[in-house]
C-alpha positions as CSV (number, residue, x, y, z in Angstrom):
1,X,-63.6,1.1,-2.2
2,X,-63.0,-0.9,0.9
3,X,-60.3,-3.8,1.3
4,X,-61.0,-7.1,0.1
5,X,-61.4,-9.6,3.0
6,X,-61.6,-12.5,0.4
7,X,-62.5,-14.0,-2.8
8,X,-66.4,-12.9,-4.2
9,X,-66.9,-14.4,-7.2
10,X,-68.3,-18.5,-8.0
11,X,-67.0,-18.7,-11.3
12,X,-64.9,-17.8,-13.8
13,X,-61.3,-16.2,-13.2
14,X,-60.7,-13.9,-10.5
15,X,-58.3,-11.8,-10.6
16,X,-56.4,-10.1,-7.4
17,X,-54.2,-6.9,-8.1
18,X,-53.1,-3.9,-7.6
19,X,-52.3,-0.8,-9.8
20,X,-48.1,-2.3,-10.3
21,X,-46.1,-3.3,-13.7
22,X,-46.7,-7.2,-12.5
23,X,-50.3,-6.4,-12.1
24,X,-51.0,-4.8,-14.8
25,X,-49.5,-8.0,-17.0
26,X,-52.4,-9.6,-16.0
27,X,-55.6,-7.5,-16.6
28,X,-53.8,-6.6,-20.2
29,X,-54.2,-10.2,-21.1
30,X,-57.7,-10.7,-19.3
31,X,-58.7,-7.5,-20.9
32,X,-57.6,-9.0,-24.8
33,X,-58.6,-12.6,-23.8
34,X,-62.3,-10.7,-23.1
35,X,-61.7,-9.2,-26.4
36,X,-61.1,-12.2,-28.3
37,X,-63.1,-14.6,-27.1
38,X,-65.7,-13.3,-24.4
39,X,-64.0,-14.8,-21.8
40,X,-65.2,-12.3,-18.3
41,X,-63.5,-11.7,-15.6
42,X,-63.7,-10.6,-11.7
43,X,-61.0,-8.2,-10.2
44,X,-60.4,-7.2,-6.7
45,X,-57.8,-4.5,-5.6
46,X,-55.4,-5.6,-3.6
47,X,-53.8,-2.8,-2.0
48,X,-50.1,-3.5,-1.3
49,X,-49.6,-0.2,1.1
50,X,-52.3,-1.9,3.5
51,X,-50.2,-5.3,3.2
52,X,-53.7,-6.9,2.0
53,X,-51.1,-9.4,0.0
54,X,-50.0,-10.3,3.6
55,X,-53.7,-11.5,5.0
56,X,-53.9,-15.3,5.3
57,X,-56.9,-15.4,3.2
58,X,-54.5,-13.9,0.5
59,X,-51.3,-15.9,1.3
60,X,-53.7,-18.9,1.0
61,X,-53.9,-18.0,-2.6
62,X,-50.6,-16.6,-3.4
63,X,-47.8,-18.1,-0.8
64,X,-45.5,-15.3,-1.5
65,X,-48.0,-13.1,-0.2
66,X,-47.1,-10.8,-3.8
67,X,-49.7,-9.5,-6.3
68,X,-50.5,-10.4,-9.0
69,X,-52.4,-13.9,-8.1
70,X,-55.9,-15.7,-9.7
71,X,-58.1,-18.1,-8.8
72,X,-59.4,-20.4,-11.9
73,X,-63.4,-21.2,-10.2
74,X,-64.3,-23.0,-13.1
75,X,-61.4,-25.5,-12.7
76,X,-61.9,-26.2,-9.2
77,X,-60.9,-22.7,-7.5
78,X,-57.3,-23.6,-8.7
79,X,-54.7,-20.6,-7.9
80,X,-51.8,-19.5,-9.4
81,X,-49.3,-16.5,-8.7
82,X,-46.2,-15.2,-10.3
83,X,-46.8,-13.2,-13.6
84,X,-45.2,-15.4,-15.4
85,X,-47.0,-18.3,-14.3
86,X,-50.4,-16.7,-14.4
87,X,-49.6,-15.7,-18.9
88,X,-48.6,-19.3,-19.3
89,X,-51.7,-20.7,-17.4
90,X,-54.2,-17.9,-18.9
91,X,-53.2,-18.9,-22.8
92,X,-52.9,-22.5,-22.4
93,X,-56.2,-22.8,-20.7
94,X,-58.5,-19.9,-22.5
95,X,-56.1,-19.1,-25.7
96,X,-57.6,-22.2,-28.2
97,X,-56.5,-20.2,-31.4
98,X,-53.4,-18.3,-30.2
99,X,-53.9,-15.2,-30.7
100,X,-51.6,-14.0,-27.9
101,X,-49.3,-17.2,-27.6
102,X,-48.0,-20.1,-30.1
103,X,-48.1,-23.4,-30.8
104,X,-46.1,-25.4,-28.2
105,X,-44.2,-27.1,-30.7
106,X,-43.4,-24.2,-32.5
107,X,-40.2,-22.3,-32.4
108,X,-42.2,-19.0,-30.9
109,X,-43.2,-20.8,-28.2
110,X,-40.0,-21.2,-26.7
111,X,-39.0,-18.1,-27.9
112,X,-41.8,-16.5,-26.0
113,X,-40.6,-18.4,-22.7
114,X,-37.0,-17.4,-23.5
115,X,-38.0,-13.6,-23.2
116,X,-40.6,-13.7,-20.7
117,X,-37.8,-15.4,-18.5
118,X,-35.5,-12.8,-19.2
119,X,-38.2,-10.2,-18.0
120,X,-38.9,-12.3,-14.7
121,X,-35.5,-12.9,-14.0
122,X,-33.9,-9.6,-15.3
123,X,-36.0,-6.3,-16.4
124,X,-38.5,-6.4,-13.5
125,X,-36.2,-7.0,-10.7
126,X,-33.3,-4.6,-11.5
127,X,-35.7,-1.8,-12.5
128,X,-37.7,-2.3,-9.8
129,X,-34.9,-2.2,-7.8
130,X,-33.5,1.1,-9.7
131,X,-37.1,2.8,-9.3
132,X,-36.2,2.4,-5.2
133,X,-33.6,3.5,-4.6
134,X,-34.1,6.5,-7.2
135,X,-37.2,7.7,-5.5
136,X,-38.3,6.0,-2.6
137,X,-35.2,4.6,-0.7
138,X,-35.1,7.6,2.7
139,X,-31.0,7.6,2.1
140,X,-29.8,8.2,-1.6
141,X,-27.3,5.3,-2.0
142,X,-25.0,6.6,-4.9
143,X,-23.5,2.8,-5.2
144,X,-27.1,1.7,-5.0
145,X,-28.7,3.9,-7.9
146,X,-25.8,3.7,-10.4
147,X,-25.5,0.2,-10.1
148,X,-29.5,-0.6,-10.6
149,X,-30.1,2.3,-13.0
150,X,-26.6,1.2,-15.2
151,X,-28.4,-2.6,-15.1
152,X,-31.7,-1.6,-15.8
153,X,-30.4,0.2,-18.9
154,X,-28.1,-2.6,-20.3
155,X,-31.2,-5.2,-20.3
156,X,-32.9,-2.2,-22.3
157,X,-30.3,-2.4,-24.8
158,X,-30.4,-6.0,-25.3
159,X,-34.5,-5.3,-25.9
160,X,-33.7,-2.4,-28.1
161,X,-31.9,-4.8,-30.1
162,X,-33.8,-7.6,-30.3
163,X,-36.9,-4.9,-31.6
164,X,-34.6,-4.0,-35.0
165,X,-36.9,-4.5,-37.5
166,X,-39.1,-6.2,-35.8
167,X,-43.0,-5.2,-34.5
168,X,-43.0,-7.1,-31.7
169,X,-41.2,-8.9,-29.4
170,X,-41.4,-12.3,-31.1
171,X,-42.9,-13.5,-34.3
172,X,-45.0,-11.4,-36.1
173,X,-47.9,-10.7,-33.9
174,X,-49.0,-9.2,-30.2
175,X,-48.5,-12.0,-27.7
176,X,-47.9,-12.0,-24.0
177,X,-43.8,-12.1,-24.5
178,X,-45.4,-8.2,-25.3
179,X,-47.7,-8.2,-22.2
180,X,-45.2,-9.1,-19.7
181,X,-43.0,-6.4,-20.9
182,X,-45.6,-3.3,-21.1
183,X,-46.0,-2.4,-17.2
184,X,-42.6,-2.2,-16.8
185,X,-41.6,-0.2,-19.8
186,X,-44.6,2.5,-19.3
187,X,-42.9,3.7,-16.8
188,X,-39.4,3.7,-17.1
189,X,-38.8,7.3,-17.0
190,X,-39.2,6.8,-13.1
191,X,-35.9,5.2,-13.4
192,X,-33.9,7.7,-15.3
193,X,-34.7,6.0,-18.4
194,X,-36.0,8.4,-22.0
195,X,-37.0,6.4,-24.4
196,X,-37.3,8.7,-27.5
197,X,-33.3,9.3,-26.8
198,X,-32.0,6.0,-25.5
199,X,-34.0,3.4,-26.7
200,X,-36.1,4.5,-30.1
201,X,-36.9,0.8,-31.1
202,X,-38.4,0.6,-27.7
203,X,-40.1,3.5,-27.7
204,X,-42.2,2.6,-31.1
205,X,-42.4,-0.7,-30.0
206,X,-44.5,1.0,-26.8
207,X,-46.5,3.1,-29.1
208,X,-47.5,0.5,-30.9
209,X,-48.7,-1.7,-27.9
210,X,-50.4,1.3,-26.3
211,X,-52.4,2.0,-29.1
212,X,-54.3,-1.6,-28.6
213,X,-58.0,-1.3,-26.8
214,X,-57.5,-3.7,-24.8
215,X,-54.4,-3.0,-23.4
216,X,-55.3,0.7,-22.3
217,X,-58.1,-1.0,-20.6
218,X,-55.9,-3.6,-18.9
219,X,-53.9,-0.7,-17.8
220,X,-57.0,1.2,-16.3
221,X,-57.3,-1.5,-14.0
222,X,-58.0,-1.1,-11.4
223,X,-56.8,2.4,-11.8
224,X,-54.2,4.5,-14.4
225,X,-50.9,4.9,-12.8
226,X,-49.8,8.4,-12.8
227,X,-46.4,7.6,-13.0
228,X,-46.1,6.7,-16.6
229,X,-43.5,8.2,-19.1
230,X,-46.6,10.3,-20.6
231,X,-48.3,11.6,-17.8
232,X,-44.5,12.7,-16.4
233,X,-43.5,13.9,-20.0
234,X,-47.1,16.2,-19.9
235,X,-46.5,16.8,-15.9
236,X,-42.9,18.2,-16.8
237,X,-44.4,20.7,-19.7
238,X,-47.4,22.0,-17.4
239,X,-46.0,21.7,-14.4
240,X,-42.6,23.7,-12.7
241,X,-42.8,22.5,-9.5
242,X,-42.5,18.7,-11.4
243,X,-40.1,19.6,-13.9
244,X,-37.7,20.6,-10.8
245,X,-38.4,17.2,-9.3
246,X,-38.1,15.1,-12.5
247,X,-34.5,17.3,-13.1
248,X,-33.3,16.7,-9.7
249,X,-33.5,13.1,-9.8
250,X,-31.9,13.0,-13.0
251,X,-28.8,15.0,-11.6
252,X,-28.8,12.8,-8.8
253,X,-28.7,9.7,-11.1
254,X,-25.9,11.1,-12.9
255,X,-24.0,12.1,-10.3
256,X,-24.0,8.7,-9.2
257,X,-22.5,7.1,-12.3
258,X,-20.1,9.9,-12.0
259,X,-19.0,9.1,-8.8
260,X,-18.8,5.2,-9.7
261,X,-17.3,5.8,-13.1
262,X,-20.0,4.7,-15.3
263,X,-20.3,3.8,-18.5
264,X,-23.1,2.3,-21.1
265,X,-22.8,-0.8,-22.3
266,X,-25.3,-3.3,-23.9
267,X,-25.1,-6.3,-23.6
């Protein structure tokens, strides 16, 4: 598939991303607002590696030249980027019966902003962060990986305790405080991170989301990642060469918060 050089579709939402946690929020909820109500959809993939993000036609779109970004065509070819903007925007606008937000004068709704703040603001970055200098930062920063890694798992200990007894994220149902959290926790074994042993509410809590139609096809778009705690889990099992990799990186991790002296703690 060749580059985009700009938008194609006339109506509608179009969506610009690129196989990432922040991009997959996005084609989850188009995928479940299709789903719900019929509501179609255009996608282009934006490939960040050829710095399509950067192209003025993009940055025209999304100023911080960062995927994910859409274009509403029905309302005037309005655009909006951020993730966080683009769930708020997506429910108000085409969520009538909220089925994947609440009520704006209803306690969930600010609760739902509460946590999908904290996931802007706090989850994405630091394991973002923790996933480069694990694996793709050229010098292994022991300071660097112990201090993002360490983070990254305190802000999964405030999750794993807010999913006690609980299904979902907030109130009783599915909703996008759940979408914006998905990407990111997919595939957190690239940061060190095993659910099953560190963060079981978490991990059931995943299960549970991933079993949902409609987000296995928002995460098929616009392709699988084949970094995600199962396909590394399966790669580990079948694969030597990967299981050496994958135990590697964990001894490097700990020798980090060896080095640094650290410990756990939540919050």
């Amino acid at each position: 598939m060749s580059d985009p050089t700009g938008l194609i579709a006339k109506s509608g939402i179009e969506l610009l991303t690129f196989g990432t946690p922040n991009g997959y929020k996005i084609s989850i909820l188009l995928e479940e607002l299709k789903g719900a109500y019929g509501k179609d959809y255009t996608w282009q993939s934006v490939d960040i590696s050829h710095n399509i993000q950067k192209e003025p036609w993009f940055t025209a779109i999304g100023a911080n030249g960062r995927i994910p970004a859409i274009v509403d065509h029905d309302r005037g070819d309005f655009a909006v980027f951020e993730g966080l903007a683009i769930l708020g925007y997506l429910t108000r606008r085409y969520d009538p019966l909220n089925k994947f937000s609440f009520p704006m004068d209803s306690n969930e709704y600010d609760e739902a902003e509460t946590w999908m703040a904290w996931q802007h603001g706090g989850l994405g970055p630091m394991q973002g962060q923790a996933g480069h200098f694990v694996r793709y930062a050229k010098e292994k920063i022991p300071y660097g990986i112990q201090r993002y890694v360490g983070e990254t798992e305190r802000l999964y200990g405030v999750l794993d305790k807010r999913l006690e007894g609980r299904d979902y994220v907030v109130g009783n149902k599915f909703s996008i405080a759940d979408i914006s959290l998905i990407g990111w926790v997919n595939v957190a074994r690239l940061s060190g991170i095993i659910l099953e042993e560190q963060f079981p509410n978490i991990g059931k809590w995943l299960h549970r989301c991933l079993e949902r139609p409609g987000v296995r096809r928002g995460l098929a778009i616009p392709y699988v990642s084949p970094l995600t705690n199962e396909s590394i889990k399966e790669s580990v099992e079948s694969n030597p060469a990967m299981k050496r990799q994958v135990e590697e990186t964990d001894k490097l991790i700990m020798n980090a918060k060896t080095q640094y002296g650290y410990k756990y703690a939540s919050p």
